[in-house]
Backbone bond lengths (Angstrom), bond angles and torsions (degrees), N, CA, C in turn:
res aa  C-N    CA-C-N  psi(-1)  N-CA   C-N-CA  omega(-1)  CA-C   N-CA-C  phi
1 X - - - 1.450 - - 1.524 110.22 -
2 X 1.284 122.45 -23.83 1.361 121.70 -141.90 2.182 80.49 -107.13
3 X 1.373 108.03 -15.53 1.753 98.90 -168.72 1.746 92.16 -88.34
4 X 1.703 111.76 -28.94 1.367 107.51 -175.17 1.573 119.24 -61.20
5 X 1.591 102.02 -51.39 1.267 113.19 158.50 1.651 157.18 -51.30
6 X 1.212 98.78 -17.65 1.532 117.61 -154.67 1.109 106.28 -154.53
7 X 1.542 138.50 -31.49 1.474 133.82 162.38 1.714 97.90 117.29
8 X 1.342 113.37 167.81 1.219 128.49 -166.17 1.674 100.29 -83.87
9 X 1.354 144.23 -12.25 1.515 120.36 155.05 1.168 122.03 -48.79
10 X 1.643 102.50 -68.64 1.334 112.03 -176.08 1.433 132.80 -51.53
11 X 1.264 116.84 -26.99 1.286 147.13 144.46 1.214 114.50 -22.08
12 X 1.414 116.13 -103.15 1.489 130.83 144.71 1.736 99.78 17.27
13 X 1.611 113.53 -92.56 1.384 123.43 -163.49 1.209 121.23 -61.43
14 X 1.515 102.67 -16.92 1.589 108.10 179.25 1.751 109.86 -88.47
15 X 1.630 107.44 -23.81 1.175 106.46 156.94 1.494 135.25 -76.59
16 X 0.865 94.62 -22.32 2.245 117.45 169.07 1.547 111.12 -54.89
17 X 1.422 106.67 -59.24 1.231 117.42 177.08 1.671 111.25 -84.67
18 X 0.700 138.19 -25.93 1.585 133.61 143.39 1.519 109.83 -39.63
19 X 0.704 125.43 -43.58 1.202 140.59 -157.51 1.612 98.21 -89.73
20 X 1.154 128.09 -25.32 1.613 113.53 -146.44 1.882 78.53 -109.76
21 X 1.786 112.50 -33.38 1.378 107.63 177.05 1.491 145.78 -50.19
22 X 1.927 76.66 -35.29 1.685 110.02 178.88 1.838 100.37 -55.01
23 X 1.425 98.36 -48.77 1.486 106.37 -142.40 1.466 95.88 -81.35
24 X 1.540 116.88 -22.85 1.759 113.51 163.54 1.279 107.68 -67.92
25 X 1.167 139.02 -47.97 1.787 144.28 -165.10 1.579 99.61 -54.72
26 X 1.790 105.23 -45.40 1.631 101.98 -143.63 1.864 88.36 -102.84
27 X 1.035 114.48 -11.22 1.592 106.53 -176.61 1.576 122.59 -129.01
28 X 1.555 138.36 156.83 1.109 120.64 -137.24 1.600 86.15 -123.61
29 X 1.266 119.93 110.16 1.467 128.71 177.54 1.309 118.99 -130.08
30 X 1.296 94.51 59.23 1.626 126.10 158.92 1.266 114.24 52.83
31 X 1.519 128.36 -105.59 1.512 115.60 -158.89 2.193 98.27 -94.36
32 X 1.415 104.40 173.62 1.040 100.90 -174.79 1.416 113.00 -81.64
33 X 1.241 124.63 7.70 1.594 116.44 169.19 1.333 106.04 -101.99
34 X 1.555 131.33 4.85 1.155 130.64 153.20 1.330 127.06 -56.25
35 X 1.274 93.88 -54.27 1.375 109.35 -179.27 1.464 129.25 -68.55
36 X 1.675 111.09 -32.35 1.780 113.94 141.41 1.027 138.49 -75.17
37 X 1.640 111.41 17.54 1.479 127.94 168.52 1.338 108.26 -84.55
38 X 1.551 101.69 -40.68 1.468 97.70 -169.90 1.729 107.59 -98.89
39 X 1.087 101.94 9.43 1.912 105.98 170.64 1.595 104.07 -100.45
40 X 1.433 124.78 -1.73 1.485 107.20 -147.54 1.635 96.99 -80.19
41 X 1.073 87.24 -64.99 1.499 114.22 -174.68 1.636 111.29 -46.01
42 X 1.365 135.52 -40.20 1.351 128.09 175.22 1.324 107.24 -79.43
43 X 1.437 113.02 -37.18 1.684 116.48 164.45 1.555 115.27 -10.40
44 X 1.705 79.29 -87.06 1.474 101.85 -156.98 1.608 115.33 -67.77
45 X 1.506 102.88 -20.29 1.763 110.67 -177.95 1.781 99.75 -66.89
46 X 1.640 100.26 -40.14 1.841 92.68 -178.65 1.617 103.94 -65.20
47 X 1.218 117.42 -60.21 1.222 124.27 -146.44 1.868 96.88 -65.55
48 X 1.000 86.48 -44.63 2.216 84.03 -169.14 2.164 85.10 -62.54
49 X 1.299 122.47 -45.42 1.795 105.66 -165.62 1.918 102.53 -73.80
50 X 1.183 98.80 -11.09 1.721 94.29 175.69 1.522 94.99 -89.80
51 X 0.826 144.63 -46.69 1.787 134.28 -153.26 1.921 86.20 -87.44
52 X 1.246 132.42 -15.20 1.399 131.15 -167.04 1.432 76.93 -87.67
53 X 1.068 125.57 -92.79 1.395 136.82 -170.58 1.500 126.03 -24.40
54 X 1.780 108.11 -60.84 1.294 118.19 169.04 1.656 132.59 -62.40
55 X 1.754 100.78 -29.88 1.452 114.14 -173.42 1.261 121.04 92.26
């Protein structure tokens, strides 16, 4: 929905960070600031190109 709507960047990042959530849920990477280590960064790349994009 989000490539029909919004185009294949945004897309992309929303799949990145999908992606980075999956891989905290389904795998065990130790303490809990690990695990927002590896969310931070796709996070914030979706969220700052959606609020750029959306307004």
């Amino acid at each position: 929905m989000i490539l029909v709507l919004i185009g294949p960047d945004l897309y992309q990042l929303a799949r990145d960070y999908a992606s980075a959530v999956s891989h905290v849920l389904w795998e065990d990477l130790g303490e809990t600031e690990a695990a927002w280590g590896h969310l931070r960064v796709p996070m914030n790349a979706f969220l700052n190109a959606a609020q750029e994009k959306l307004g």
